[in-house]
C-alpha positions in Angstrom: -23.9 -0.9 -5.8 -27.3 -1.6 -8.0 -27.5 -1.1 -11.9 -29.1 2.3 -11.3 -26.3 3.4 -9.2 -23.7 2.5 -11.7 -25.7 3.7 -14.7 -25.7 6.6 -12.8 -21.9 6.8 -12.3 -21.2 6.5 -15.7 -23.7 8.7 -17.1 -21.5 11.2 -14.8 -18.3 10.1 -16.5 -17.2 8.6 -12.9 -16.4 4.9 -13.1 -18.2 2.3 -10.6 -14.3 0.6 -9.6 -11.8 3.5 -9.3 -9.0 1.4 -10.6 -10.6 0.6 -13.6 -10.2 4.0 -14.1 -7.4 6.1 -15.5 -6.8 9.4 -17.2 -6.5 10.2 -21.0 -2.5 10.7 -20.5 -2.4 7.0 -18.6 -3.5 5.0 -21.5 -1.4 7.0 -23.7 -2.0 5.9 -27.3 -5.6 4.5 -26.4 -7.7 7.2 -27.5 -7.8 8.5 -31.3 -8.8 11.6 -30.3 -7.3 13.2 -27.7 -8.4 16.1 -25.4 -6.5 19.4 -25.8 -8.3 20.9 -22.9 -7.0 18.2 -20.1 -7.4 14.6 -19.4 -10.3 12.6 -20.2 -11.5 9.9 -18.3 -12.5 6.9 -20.1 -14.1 4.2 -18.6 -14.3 0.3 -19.9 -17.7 -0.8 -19.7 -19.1 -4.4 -21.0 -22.4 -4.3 -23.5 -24.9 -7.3 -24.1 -22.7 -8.4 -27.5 -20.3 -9.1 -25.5 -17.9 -6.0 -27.4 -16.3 -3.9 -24.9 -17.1 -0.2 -25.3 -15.1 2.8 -24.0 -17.1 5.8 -23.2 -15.8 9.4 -22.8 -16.8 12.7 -22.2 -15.9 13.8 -26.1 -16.3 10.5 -28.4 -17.3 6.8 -27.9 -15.4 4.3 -29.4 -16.7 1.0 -29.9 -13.9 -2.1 -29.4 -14.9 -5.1 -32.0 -13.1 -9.0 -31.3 -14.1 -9.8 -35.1 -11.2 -11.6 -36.6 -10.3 -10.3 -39.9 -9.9 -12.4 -42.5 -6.1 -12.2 -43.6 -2.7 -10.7 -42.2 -2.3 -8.1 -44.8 -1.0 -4.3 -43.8 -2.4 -1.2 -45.0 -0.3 -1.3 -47.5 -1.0 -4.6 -49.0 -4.5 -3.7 -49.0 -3.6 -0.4 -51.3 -1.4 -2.3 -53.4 -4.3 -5.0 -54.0 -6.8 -2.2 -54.3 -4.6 -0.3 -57.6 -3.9 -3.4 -58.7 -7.8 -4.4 -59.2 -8.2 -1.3 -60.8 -5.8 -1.2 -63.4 -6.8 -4.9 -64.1 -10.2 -3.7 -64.1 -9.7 -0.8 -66.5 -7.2 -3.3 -68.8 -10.0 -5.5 -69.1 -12.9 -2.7 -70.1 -10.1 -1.8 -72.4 -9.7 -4.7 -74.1 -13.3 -5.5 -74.8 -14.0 -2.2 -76.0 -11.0 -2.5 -78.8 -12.0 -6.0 -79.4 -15.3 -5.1 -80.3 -14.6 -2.2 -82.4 -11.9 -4.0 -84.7 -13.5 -7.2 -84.8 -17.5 -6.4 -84.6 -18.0 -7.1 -88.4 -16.0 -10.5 -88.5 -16.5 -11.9 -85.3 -20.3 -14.3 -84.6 -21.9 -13.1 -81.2 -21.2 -16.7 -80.0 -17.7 -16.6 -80.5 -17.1 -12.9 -79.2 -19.2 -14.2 -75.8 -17.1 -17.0 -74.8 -13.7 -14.7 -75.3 -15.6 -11.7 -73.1 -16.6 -14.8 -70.5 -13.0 -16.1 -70.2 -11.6 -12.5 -70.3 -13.9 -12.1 -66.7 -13.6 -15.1 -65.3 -9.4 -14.3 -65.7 -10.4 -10.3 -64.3 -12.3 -12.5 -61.2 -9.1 -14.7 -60.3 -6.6 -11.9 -60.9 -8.4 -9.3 -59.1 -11.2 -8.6 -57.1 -14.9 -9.4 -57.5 -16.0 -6.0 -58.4 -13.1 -5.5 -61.0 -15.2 -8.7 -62.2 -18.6 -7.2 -61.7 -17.2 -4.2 -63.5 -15.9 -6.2 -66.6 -19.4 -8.7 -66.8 -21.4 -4.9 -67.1 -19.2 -3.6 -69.7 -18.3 -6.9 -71.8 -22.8 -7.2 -71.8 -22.7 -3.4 -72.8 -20.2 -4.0 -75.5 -21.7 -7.6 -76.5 -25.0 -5.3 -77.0 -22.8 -2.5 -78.7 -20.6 -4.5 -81.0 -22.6 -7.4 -82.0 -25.9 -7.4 -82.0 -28.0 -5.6 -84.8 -28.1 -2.8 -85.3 -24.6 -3.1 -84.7 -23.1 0.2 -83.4 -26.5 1.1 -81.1 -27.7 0.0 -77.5 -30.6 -1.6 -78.7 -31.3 -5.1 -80.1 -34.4 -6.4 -82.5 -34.0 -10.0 -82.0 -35.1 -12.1 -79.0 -32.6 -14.1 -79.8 -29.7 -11.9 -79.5 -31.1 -10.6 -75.9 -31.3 -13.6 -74.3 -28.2 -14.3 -75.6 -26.8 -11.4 -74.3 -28.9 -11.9 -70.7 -27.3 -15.3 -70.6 -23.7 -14.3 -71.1 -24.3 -12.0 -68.2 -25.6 -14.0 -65.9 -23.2 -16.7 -66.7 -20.2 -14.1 -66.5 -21.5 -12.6 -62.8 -22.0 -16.0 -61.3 -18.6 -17.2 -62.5 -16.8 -14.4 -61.3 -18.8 -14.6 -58.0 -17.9 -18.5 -57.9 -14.0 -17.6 -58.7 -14.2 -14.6 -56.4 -14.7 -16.8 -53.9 -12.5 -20.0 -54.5 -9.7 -17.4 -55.1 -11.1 -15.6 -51.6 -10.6 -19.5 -50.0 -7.7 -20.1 -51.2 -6.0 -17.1 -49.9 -7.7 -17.7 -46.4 -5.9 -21.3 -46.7 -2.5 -19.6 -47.6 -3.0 -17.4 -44.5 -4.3 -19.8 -42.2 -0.9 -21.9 -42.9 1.1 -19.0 -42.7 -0.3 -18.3 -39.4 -0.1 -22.0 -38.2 3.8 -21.8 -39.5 4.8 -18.6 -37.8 2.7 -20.1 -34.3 4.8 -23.2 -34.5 7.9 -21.1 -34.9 6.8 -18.6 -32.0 6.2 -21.9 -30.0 9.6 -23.5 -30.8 11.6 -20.8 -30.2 9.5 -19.7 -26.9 10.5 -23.5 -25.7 14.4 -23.2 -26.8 14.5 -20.0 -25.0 16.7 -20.0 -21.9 14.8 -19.3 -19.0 17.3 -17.5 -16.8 18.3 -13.9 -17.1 17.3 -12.0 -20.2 13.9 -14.2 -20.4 11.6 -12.0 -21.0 13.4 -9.7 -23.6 13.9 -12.8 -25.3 10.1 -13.6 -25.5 8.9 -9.9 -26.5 11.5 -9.9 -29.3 10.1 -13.1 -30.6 6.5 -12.0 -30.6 7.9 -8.7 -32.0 9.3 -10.9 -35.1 6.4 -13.0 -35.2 4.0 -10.2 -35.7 6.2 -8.3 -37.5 5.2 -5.2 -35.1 6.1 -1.7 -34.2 6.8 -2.7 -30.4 5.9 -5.3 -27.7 5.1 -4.8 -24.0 5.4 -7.2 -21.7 4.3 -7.2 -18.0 4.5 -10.2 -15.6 3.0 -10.2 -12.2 5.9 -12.4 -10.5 7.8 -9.8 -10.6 6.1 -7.1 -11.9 8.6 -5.8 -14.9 8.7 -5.0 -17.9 10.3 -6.2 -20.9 9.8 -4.3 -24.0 10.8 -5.0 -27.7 10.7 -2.0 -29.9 10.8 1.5 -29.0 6.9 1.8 -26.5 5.3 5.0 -26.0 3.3 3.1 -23.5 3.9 4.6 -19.9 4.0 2.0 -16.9 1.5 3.4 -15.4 -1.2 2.7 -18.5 0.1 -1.1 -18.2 -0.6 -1.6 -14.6 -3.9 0.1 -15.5 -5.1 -2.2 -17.9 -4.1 -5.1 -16.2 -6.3 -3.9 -13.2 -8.9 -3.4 -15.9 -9.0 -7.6 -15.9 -10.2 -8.1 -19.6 -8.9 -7.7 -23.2 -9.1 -5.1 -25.8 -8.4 -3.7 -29.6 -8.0 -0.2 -31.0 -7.9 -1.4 -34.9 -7.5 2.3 -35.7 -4.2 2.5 -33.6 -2.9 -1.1 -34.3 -2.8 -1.6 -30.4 -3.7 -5.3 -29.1 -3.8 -5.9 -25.4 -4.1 -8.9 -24.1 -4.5 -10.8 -20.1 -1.8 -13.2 -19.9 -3.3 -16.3 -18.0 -2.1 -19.2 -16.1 -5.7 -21.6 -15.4 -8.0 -19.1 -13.3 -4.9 -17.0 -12.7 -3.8 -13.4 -14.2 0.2 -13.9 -14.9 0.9 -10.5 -17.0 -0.2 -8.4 -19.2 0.6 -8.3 -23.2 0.7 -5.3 -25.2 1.4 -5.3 -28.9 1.2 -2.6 -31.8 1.1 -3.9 -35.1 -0.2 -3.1 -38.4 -0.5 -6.2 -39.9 -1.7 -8.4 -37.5 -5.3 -8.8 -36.4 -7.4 -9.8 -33.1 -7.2 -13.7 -34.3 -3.5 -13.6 -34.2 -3.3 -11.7 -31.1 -5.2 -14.3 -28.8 -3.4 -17.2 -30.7 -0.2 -16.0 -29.4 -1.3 -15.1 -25.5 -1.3 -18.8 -24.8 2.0 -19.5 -26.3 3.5 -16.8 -24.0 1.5 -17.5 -21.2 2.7 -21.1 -21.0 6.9 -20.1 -21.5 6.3 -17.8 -18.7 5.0 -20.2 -16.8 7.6 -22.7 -17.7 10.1 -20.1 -16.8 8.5 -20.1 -13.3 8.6 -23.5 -12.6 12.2 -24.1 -14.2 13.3 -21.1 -12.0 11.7 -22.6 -8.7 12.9 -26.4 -9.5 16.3 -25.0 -9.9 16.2 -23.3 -6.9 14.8 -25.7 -4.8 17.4 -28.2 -6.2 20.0 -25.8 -5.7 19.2 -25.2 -1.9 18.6 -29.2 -1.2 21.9 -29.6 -3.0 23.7 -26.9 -0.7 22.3 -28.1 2.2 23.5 -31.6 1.6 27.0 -30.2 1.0 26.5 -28.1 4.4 25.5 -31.6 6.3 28.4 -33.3 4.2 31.0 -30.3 5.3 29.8 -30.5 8.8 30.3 -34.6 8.7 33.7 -34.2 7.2 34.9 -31.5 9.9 33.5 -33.8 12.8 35.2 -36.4 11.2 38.4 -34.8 11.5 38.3 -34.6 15.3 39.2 -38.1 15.4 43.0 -37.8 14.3 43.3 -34.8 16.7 41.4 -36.4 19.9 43.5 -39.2 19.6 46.8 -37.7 19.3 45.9 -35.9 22.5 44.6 -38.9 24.0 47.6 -40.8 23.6 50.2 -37.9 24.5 48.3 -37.1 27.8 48.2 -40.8 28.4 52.0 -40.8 28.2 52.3 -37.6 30.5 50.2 -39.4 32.9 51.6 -42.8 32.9 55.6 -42.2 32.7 56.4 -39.5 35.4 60.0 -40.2 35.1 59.9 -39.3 31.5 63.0 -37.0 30.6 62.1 -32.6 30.5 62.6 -32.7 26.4 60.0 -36.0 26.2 57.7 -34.1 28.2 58.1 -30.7 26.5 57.6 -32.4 23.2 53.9 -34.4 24.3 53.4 -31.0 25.7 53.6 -29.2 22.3 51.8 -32.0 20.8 49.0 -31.3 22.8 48.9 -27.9 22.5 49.2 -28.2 18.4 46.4 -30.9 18.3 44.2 -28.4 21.0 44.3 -25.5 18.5 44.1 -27.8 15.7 40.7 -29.1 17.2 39.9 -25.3 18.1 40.0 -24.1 14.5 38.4 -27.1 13.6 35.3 -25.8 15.8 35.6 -22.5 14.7 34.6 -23.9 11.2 32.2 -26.3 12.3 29.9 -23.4 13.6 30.8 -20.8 10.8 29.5 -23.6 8.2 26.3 -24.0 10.5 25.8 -20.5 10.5 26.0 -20.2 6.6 23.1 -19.8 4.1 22.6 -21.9 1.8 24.3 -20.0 -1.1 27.4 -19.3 1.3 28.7 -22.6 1.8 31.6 -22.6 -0.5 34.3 -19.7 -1.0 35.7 -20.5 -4.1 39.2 -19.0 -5.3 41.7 -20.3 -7.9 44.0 -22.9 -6.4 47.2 -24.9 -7.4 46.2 -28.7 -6.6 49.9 -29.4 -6.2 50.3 -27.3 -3.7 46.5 -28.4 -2.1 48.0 -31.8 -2.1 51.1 -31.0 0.1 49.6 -29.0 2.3 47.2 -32.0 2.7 50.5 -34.7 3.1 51.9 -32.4 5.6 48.6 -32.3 7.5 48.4 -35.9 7.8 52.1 -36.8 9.3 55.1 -38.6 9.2 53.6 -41.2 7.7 51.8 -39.7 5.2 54.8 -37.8 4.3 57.0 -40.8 3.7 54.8 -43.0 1.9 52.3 -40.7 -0.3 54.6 -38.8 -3.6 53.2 -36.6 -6.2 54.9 -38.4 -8.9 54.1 -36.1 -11.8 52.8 -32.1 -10.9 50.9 -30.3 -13.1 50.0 -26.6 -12.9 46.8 -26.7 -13.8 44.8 -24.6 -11.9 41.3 -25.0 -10.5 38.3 -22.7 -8.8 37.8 -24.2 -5.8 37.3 -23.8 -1.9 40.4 -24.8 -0.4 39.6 -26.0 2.9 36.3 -28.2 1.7 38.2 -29.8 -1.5 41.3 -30.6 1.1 38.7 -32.5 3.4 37.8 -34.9 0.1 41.5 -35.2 -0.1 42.5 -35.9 3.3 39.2 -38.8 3.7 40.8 -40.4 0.5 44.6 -40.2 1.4 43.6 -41.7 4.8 41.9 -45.0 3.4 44.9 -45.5 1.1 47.2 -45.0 4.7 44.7 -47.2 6.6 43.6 -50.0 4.3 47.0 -50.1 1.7 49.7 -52.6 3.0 51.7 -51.2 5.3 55.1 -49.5 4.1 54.2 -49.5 0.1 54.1 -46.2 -1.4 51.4 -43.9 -2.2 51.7 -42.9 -5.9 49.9 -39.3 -6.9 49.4 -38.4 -10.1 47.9 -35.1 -11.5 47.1 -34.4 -15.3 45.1 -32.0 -17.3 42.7 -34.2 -19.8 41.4 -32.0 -22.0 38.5 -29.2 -20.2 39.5 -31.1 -16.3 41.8 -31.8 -14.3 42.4 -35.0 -13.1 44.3 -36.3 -10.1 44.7 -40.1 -9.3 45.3 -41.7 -6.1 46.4 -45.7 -6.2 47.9 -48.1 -3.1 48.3 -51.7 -3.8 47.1 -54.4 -0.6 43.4 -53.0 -1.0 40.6 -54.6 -3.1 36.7 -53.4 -3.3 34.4 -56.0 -5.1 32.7 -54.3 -8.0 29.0 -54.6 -6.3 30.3 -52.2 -3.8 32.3 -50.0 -5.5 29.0 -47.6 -5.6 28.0 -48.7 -1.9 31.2 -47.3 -0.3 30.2 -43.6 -0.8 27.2 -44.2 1.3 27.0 -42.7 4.3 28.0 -45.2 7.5 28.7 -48.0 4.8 31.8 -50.3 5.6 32.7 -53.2 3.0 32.8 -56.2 5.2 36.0 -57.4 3.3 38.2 -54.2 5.2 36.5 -53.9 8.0 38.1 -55.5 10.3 41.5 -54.2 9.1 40.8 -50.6 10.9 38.5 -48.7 12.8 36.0 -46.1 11.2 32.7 -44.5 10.6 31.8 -45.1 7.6 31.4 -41.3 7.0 35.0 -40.1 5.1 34.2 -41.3 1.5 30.3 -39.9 1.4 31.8 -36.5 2.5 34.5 -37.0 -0.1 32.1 -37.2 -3.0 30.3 -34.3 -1.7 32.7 -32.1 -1.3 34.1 -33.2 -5.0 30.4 -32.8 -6.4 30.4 -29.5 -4.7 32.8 -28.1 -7.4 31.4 -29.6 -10.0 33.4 -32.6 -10.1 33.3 -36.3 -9.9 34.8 -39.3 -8.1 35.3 -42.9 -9.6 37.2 -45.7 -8.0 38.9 -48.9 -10.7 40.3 -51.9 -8.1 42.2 -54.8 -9.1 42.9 -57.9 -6.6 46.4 -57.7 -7.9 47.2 -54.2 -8.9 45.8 -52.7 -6.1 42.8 -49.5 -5.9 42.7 -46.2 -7.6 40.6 -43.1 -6.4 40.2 -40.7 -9.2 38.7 -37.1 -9.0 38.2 -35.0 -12.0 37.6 -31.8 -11.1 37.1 -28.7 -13.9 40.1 -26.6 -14.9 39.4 -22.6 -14.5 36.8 -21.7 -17.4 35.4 -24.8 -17.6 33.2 -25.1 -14.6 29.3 -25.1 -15.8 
């Protein structure tokens, strides 16, 4: 479309781009004069300064970026305002009783330099036309009171009128000159008020948590900051809104202006709206009312909220990606531990068939007993399958099925589960009935791997010593057997997947698999495994899991 074309267009109140376009009842709160006879369409348009303009079919409004020069309300500005004038009058007061008590005993000399300090203290106190104000009348008075013919506006001696000129010159300049150092030095008291609440905006955006509730959290804060009436926020990602304050502003007028793609002020309505941007990149859009705030302040804050949203983002997606790596390593690590367990069950079956086959005069009880062996170690191996494929079937968030469990009873479910061995040698010496939130069937895998080692690598016939306690916020179960020793350099190294010490290797057969898929499955809950060994006392596996509540 040409520049004719479009001139065109909006010379017929029809915008070039349609979605830069939006009814009167859209930008609701936008327009400081609303149409009584139906909507309006208003249309942003660009001029050569660089301010935006909105056109209508009733009124133009013009949009300006200038920064004003402090962060004072209405109010403050009225309150200043009375308080210049009644300085001001004070002041004209003063002089004009001065001079009338005091205009036959006072020198013109002496009478000037009170009059001067009396404005330079009107030009620091108030503002520089309460000044201007009190130079005029102190001259008119100095003239009045003073000179001669005392009691007339007129002087006869040259002397006295320059003297007079002088005192007014000198009394405008200085009150100009303090106008404007007082005028500095309130900028500089605003400027660091502004940096201060900035730096607080920016510290508290950063402390913020980034989860649920985020952007609530960082409307409020630019609420507080800017001490305004209400805050909009709208983010792209996920296109909501989170509003601090009670908004008039409809949804629709948000999306609007975001689709408009640039920024813009109504001064007369205290509404700021701002592009939220990430690089290149439109993130969300920013929409603040607030009467004592101004443009400068406005575009100091879009970067601070741009960046915490984006810090959100990127702490969300870490998270999440660390959360499905995580999961998927405790799949892999569930899988491992359930093929593990095949072993036990294949080679109970293995030997029990291999008895079957190679005694045939074996008496009908012997028989009926390998028989039922089998069949217990087949269904054993078939529910072990069936788990197998249900965790390869599971998303990544499905893995575990937490409930609240008795480790106790975990434990001897585990003993049992392990055989007549196991149930001879391994003792819970000391229960506990503290309860943890767990998946049963993943935390008994880390249980069995460890019980095993102690069964395989302990000396033969010693006990098997368990000990549960609650310490403090976990709960804490140690397993020890004596006749085992790990040398402190690999006391890390046996959790790694397919590592065997070379010291117990040779003492039984293995994969090297049963303590990585222990720690997993222990990590899993949020817990931890250590190991302590001594070449005399013997090695302890300790998992500290945390008690119900506790788990973060």
């Amino acid at each position: 479309m040409s520049s004719e074309q479009r001139n065109r267009h909006h010379q017929n109140g029809d915008s070039a781009h349609p979605q830069y376009t939006a009814t009167s009842k859209e930008f609701h709160g936008l327009s400081p004069d609303s149409s009584a006879n139906g909507p309006v369409k208003t249309i942003a348009t660009h001029n050569a300064s660089g301010r935006h303009k909105c056109e209508a079919g009733i009124f133009p409004l013009r949009l300006s970026y200038a920064p004003l020069i402090s962060l004072k309300g209405r109010d403050d500005v009225k309150r200043i305002r009375s308080r210049s004038v009644l300085i001001g009058a004070a002041a004209c007061a003063s002089v004009s009783v001065f001079g009338y008590l005091f205009n036959s005993r006072v020198e013109l000399a002496f009478a000037s330099v009170l009059y001067l300090l009396l404005t330079i203290f009107v030009a620091w106190q108030a503002r520089l036309r309460a000044a201007i104000v009190t130079a005029v009348w102190a001259t008119v008075c100095l003239d009045f009171f003073f000179t001669e013919p005392k009691l007339a506006l007129r002087m006869i001696s040259l002397a006295d009128f320059w003297s007079v000129v002088a005192f007014a010159s000198v009394a405008l300049l200085v009150s100009h000159l303090s106008s404007r150092i007082r005028q500095q030095a309130e900028n500089l008291k605003t400027q660091e008020k502004r940096q201060r609440a900035l730096y607080e905006l920016s510290s508290a955006a950063l402390s913020l948590y980034w989860g649920d509730g985020f952007g609530e959290q960082l409307a409020s804060l630019v609420r507080k900051t800017l001490h305004a009436e209400f805050v909009h926020l709208w983010t792209v990602r996920d296109e909501r809104n989170y509003i601090a304050g009670w908004s008039h502003v409809e949804p629709g007028s948000i999306r609007a202006a975001f689709m408009a793609g640039r920024d813009f002020d109504l001064s007369r309505n205290d509404i700021y709206v701002r592009l939220l941007k990430s690089g290149v990149r439109d993130i969300g859009l920013l929409w603040i009312k607030a009467a004592d705030t101004d443009p400068f302040m406005a575009d100091s804050v879009v970067p601070i909220i741009s960046s915490a949203l984006e810090r959100a983002r990127a702490l969300n997606n870490e998270v999440t990606a660390q959360s499905e790596q995580l999961s998927e390593q405790l799949r892999t690590s569930v899988l491992d531990g359930l093929a593990h367990a095949f072993k036990t069950p294949l080679t109970t079956i293995a030997l029990s068939s291999a008895g079957l086959a190679e005694l045939p005069d074996m008496a009908r009880e012997q028989r009926s007993g390998l028989a039922n062996i089998i069949r217990k170690e087949a269904d054993r191996l078939n529910e072990i399958t069936q788990q197998v494929l249900k965790t390869a079937r599971l998303e990544w968030n499905q893995v575990l099925s937490r409930r609240e469990i008795s480790l106790s009873t975990l434990l001897e479910e585990v003993i049992h589960s392990l055989g007549s061995e196991a149930q001879m040698r391994i003792h819970v010496t000391s229960r506990n009935p503290a309860l943890v939130e767990a998946d049963p069937s993943v935390l008994k895998i880390a249980f069995e791997q460890i019980l095993e080692n102690a069964l395989k690598y302990g000396q033969a016939g010693t006990e098997i010593p368990i000990e549960i306690r609650s310490v403090k916020t976990l709960v804490s179960v140690s397993i020890h057997n004596t006749g085992s020793y790990i040398q402190p350099e690999e006391q890390e190294l046996i959790f790694t997947r397919f590592y065997r010490s070379p010291s117990m290797a040779y003492r039984a057969a293995g994969t090297g698999l049963g303590l990585s898929v222990a720690r997993h499955a222990v990590e899993a809950h949020s817990g931890k495994i250590l190991v302590q060994s001594d070449i005399e006392a013997g090695t302890t596996f300790r998992i500290d899991l945390p008690a119900i509540g506790e788990e973060k």
